[in-house]
N, C-alpha and C positions, 0 to 999 in steps of 0.2 A: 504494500500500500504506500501510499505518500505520503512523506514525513508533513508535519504541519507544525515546525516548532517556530516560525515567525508568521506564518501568515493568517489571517483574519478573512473570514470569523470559524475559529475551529468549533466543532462540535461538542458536543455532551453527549448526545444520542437523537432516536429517533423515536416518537410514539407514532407507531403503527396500527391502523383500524381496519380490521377485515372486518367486511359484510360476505357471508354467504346469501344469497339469495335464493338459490333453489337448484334445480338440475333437471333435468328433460331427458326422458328415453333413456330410462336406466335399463339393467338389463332385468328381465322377469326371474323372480326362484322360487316363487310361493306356488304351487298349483291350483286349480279351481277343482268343482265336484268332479268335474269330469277327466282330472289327471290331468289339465292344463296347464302348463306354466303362463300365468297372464296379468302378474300381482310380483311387487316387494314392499319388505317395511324399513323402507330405508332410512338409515343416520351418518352422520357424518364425522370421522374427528379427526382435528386438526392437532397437526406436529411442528416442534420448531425445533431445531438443532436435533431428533430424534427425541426429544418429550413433549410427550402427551400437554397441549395445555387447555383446549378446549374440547365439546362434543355437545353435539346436537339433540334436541329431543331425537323420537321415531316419528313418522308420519306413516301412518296405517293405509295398505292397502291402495300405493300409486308408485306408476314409473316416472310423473314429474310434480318431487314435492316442491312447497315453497314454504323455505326457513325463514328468510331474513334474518337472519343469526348475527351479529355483531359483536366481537372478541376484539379487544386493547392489550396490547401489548408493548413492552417497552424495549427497543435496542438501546446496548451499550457504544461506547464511542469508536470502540474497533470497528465492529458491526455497521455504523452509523456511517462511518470512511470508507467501507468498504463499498454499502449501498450506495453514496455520492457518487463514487469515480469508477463501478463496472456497472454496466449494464447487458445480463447475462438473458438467454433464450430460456423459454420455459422447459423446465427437462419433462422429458416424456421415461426418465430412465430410474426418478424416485429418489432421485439422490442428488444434490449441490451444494457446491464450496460457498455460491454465494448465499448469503441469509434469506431465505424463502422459508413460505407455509407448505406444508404437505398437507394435502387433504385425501382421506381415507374414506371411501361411501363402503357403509356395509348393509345389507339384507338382516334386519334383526329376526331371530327365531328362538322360539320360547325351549323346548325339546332337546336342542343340536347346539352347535358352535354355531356362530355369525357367519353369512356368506359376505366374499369379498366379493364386490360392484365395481370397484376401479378407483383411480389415483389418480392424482398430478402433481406438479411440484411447482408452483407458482412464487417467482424471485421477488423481494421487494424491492419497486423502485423507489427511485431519488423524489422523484414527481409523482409518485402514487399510480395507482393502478383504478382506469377507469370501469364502470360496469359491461365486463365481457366475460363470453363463454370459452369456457378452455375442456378441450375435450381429452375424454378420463380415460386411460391408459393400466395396460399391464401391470408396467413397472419392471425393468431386467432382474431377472433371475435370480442375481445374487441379489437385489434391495431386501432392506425389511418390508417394503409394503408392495408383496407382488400377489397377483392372483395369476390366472388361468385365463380369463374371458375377461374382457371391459367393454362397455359399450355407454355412450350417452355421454352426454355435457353437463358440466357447471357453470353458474351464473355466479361471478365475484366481480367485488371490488374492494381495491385498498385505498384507503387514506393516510397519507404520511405528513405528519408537525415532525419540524426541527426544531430542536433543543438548544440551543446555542449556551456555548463555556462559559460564564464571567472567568474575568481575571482580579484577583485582588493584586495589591503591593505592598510595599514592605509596610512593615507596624502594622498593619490588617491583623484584626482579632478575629477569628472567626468561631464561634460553637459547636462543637461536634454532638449532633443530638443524632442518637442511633438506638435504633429499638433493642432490646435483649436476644431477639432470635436473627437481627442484620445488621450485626453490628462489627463489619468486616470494614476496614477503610486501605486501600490502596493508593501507594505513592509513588508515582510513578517519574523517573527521570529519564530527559533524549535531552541529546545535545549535538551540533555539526560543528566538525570541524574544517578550515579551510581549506578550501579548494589543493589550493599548494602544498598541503602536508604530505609528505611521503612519509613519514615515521607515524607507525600507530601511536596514538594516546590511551593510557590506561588511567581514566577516571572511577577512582574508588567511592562508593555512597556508603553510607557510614552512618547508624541508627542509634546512638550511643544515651545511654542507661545514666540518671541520676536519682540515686534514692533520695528517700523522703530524709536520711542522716547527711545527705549533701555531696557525700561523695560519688564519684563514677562506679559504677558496679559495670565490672570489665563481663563477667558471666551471662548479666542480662541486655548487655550491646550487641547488636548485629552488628557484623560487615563481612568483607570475604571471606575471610579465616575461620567466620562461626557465621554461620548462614540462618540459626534460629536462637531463639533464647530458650531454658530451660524448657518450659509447659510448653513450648510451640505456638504462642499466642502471637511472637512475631518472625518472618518468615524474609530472607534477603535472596530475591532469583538468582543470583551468583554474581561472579566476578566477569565483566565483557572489559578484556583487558586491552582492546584493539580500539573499540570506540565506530567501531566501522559495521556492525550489527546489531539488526532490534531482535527485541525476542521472540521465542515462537510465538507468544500468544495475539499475532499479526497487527500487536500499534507499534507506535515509535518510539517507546520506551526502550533504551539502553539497560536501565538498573529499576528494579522495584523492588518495594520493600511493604508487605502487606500485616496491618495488624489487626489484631479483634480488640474491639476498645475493651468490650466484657471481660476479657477473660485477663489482661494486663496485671500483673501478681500487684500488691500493694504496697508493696516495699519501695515503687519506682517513685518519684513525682513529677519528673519529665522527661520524654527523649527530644534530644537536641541532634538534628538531621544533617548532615555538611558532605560535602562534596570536598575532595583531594583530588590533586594531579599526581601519580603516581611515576611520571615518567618522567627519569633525570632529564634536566635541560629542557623540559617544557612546563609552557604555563596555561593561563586563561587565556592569554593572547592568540593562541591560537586554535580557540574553538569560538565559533562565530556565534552561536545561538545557545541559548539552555532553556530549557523549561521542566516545570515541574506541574504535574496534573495530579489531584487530589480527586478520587474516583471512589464510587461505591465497591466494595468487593464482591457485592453477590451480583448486582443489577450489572453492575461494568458502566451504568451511568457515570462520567464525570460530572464533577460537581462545581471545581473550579477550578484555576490556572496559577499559577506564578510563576512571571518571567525575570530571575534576578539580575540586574542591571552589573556590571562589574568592568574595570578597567584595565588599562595595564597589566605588568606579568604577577600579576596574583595566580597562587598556589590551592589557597584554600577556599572555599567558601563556603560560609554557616547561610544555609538555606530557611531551618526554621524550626520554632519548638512546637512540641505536643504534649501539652501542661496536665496536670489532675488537678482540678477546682478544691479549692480547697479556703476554710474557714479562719481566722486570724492566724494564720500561720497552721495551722493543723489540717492533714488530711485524714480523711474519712476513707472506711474500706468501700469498694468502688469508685461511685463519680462520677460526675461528669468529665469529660476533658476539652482543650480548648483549644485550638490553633493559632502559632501566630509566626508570621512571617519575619524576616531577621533581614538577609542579605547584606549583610559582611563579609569579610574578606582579610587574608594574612597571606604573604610576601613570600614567605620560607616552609612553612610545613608542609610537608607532604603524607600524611597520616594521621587519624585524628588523637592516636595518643601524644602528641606533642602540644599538642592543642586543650588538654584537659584543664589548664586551669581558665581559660578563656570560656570553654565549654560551661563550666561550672558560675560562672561569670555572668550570665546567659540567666543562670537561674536563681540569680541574687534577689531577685523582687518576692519569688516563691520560700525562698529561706533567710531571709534575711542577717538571721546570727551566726552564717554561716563563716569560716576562717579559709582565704584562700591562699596558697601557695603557690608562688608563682614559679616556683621549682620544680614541682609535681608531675614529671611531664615523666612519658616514655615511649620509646619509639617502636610503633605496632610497624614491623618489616616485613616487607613481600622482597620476592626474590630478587640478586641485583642487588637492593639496596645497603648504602653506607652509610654510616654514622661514626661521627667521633662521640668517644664512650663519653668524655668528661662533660660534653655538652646534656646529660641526662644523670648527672650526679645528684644525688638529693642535696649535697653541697656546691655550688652552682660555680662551675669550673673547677673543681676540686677532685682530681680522681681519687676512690677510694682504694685504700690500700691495699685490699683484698676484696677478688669478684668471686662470684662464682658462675659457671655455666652448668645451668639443670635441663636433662634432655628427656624426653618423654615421650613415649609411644603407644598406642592401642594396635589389637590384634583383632579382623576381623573375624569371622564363623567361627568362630571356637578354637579359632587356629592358635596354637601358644610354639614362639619362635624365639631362636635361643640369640637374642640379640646385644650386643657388644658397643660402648661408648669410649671415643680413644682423641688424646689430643697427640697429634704430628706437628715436632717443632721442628722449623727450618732456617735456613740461614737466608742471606740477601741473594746465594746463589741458587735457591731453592732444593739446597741438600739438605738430609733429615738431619739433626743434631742430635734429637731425643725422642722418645717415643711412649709414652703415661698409655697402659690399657689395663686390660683384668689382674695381667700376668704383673706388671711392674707398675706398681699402684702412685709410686715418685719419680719422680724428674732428678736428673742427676744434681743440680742446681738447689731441689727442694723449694722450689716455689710453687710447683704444680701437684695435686696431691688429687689420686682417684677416688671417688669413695667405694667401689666395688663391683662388684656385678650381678648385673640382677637378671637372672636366665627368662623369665616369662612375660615380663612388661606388663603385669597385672596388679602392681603396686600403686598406691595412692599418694597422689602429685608427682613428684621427679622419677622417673628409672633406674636414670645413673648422674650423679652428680662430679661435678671436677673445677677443683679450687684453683682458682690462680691468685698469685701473690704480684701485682704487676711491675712492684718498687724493686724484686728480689728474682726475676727474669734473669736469664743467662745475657747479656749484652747481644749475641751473635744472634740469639734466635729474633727472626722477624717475624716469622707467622705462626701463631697456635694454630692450626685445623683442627677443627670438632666435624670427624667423622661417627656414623651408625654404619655398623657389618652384619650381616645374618651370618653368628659362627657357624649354623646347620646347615646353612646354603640354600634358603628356603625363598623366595623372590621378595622382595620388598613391597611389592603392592598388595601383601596381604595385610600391612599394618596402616591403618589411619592414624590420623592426627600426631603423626610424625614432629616434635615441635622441641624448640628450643628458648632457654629465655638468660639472661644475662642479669643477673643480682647481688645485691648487698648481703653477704649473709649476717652482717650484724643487725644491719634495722629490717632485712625481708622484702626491700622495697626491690624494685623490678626496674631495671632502665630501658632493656630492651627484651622485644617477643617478638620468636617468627613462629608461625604452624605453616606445616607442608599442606596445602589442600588439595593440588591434585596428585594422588597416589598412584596414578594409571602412569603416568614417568615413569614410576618404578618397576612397570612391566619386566620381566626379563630378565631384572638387576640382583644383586645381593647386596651393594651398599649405596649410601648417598654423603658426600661431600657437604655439609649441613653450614656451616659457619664458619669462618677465618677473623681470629682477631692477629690484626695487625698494628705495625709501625709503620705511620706515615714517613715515606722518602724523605722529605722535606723538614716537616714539624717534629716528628720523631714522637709525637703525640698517638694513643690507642687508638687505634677505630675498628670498629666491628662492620665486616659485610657479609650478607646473607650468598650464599652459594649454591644453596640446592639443586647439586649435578647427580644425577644417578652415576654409580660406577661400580665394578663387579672387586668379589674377593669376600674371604670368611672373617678375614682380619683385617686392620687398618695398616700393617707394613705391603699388603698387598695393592693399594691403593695408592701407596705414594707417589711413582708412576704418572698417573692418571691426576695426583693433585697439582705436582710438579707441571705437568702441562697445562690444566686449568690455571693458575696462576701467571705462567708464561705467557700467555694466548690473549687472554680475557683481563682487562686491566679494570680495575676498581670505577665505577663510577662518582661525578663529585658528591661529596657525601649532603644528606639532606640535613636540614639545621634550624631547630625550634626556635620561638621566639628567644626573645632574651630578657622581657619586660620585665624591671623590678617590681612592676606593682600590677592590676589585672582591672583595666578600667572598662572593660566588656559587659554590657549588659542591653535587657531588649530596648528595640526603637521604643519612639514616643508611639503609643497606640493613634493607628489613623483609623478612623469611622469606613466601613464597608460602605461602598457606592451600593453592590447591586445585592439584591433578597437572595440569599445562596442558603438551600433549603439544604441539608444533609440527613435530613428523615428520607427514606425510600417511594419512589413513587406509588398512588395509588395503589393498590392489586389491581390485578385485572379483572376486567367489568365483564360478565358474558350478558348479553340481552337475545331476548328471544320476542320479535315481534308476535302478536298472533294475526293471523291473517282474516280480513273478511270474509 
């Protein structure tokens, strides 16, 4: 379909009005006294997407009734785009891509199963559909609605209203009012990038968790690495790391992230929604359009639009919060919740754990006694990415004296594999120095210290942990490699959430996290290349970059090889770099009054009317 992320006036959907009116010269299956076929009690029911949504009384005893049947219906905005820009033939074959009614005539029989009368498959148009007969067909063999015999015609027409999007803007408060049985709200992101790009952009959305204590709760955040929060109430359609495809569900959304307002645990009191540029050396500059469409989840109606205005090579942008209502400062279990637009923007981050205390910043109005840190930052890594370590110290340029790297694995179907964590230290010319695994738990130097090994990866939080001491490093070594080996030899894509994280172990606090998510790399493999902390050439300063290369072996000296080239080959990207702000003066726009009635209760139900005839 056609992207519509600047042009006017995009859609919300379509309400669609079929009249049945009646049918002429059906086929006969009732017999009379005399063993005549010369009679049916024919009715009708109509399908949309393959469900059942309407059906006609019977009319006793004629081959042409008249219903005037009238059924409403509502299309969603895929649906809605789809209807504007094709205008498709009526199928004769019971089945189409584009959104049509199927109308099913059956012969009712008290005794027996229903005879089939015949089909057709009528598209809706853009322009509605005038009062004409369309004549009733088989339907191919393999369709669900085929018979044997059809004979006779139907009399229909459609009526089609368009729905048109508002758009709100920034500081727009909006309420989210949603019943307890539809109370699905979908967020939908597209964006184009310019004509001239040849390098994919990988735009990260990012649904991020602050409880009602003020902090981020990393467990109830979406983004790519965790693609739902615990209960499933919020739900991220993945990581589109090119920026160059929408998703199956044929609109022009890139990334969505779909919640149930009901089901939201009560722990949260806002998600704070932002958009990252994932891709070293690119920014906002070169994506020309963005929009965000806030859509019903069941109906697929959109509801409303935001298109964030932004300039220059900005990195980040806070799109918008989604509040829990709440009373002097206190929330209540459930709620209502409330939407409200943001559209800010930051220079340097590229993930939104760098972002957390500006995040948190965001929800100063909702907690007011809150204490914010503007140190509190860490850097959520996808693949590629660098970071200098000390820029994520809880002492702000400070490296702490001792990290730790905790590595962590899950095994899928019940598969338990005997898997191994090992740091490979190398010099400038990328020969090994030293070598920390199960077998030889220190470093000759004794800055590096294993904790052990853990055969099954069914232990709670870390797997295998491994200390580094950074101040008391051998001088020659320039790279730690934190590899995983399957010592059984067992392929690596049997294990998820493959993931590594870089911490304090005196205060527990976290600087940096990677999770592997796609595990289908590791087809074929027995190890993966996980992380490289290094010595910048230059500064001589730590920096941590994320690596994850699949590469074969039981052990980590088998892989050396294969690290020694990765490192050769493939040079460091520039590393990405949190704010730096002493103080955290983020918080939402001045609220602007909503121009247009933007209803987010569900449309009508559908209405079925059944004229009676004179």
């Amino acid at each position: 379909m056609s992207q519509r992320l600047s042009s006017d006036p995009p859609l919300a959907g379509l309400k669609a009005t079929l009249t049945l009116h009646g049918a002429n010269n059906l086929l006969a299956k009732d017999r009379n006294m005399f063993g005549k076929k010369t009679s049916s009690d024919p009715y009708a029911k109509v399908y949309y997407n393959g469900e059942l949504i309407g059906k006609t009384s019977v009319k006793k005893k004629t081959l042409s009734p008249k219903w005037n049947y009238k059924l409403k219906y509502t299309l969603g905005f895929n649906e809605g785009e789809m209807v504007r820009n094709t205008s498709p033939a009526v199928s004769v074959s019971g089945s189409s891509k584009h959104p049509s009614f199927v109308l099913v005539l059956f012969d009712h029989d008290v005794g027996s199963g229903d005879d089939f009368l015949g089909q057709v498959t009528i598209p809706i148009s853009f322009h509605g559909v005038d009062y004409q007969s369309f004549p009733l067909q088989t339907g191919s063999a393999n369709s669900k609605y085929h018979g044997k015999k059809a004979k006779g015609e139907v009399q229909v027409s459609i009526n089609v209203t368009t729905m048109l999007l508002p758009d709100i803007v920034r500081g727009n408060i909006v309420s989210l009012k949603l019943p307890k049985n539809n109370s699905l709200l979908k967020v939908g992101l597209g964006w184009d990038v310019a004509a001239n790009q040849r390098m994919p952009i990988d735009l990260d959305v990012s649904c991020v968790a602050v409880g009602i204590c003020g902090k981020v709760l990393m467990n109830e955040t979406v983004y790519f690495s965790n693609l739902k929060n615990p209960n499933g109430s919020i739900v991220h359609s993945g990581d589109e790391r090119e920026g160059l495809r929408n998703l199956a569900d044929g609109s022009d959304d890139k990334e969505q992230i779909t919640m149930d307002l009901n089901r939201l645990p009560d722990s949260v009191a806002a998600y704070v929604l932002l958009v990252t540029v994932a891709t070293p050396g690119i920014d906002f500059s070169q994506v020309t359009s963005a929009r965000v469409r806030i859509s019903n989840g069941f109906s697929g109606v959109a509801l409303c639009c935001y298109r964030p205005a932004y300039e220059g090579e900005n990195t980040a942008l806070f799109v918008l919060r989604i509040a829990r209502k709440s009373t002097n400062g206190r929330f209540g279990k459930g709620g209502g919740w409330s939407l409200g637009t943001i559209g800010d923007t930051d220079t340097t981050a590229r993930d939104f754990g760098s972002l957390i205390p500006e995040i948190r910043g965001y929800c100063r109005d909702l907690l007011p006694d809150m204490d914010i840190d503007p140190n509190e930052r860490i850097a959520v890594m996808n693949k590629g990415m660098t970071v200098r370590v000390k820029d994520y110290s809880p002492q702000r340029n400070v490296l702490p004296n001792v990290l730790a790297m905790g590595l962590a694995w899950d095994v899928t179907d019940g598969v338990n594999i005997d898997l191994d964590a090992s740091a490979v230290c190398l010099n400038a010319r990328l020969n090994v120095v030293d070598l920390v695994y199960f077998k030889s738990l220190h470093s000759a130097d004794g800055a590096i210290h294993h904790s052990g090994d853990e055969r099954e990866g069914d232990s709670v939080g870390d797997d295998e942990k491994i200390i580094v001491a950074l101040n008391a490093v051998d001088p020659q070594i320039e790279h730690i490699v934190f590899v995983i080996n399957s010592y059984s030899e067992q392929e690596l894509d049997d294990i998820a959430k493959a993931s590594c994280h870089l911490f304090d172990p005196q205060t527990r606090r976290d600087l940096a996290t990677y999770t592997l998510t796609n595990n289908s790399a590791l087809d074929k493999h027995t190890a993966c290349l996980l992380a490289d902390l290094y010595r910048d050439k230059t500064t001589r300063e730590w920096m941590l970059r994320i690596l994850s290369v699949p590469s074969q072996g039981k052990t980590a000296r088998r892989c050396i090889g294969s690290i020694s080239d990765y490192l050769r080959t493939v040079p460091p990207n520039v590393a990405a770099t949190p704010p730096q702000h002493s103080q955290i003066l983020n918080e939402m726009p001045v609220a602007v009054p909503v121009d247009a009635d933007i209803t987010f209760s569900p449309d009508e139900p559908e209405i079925i009317v059944e004229a009676t005839p004179l």
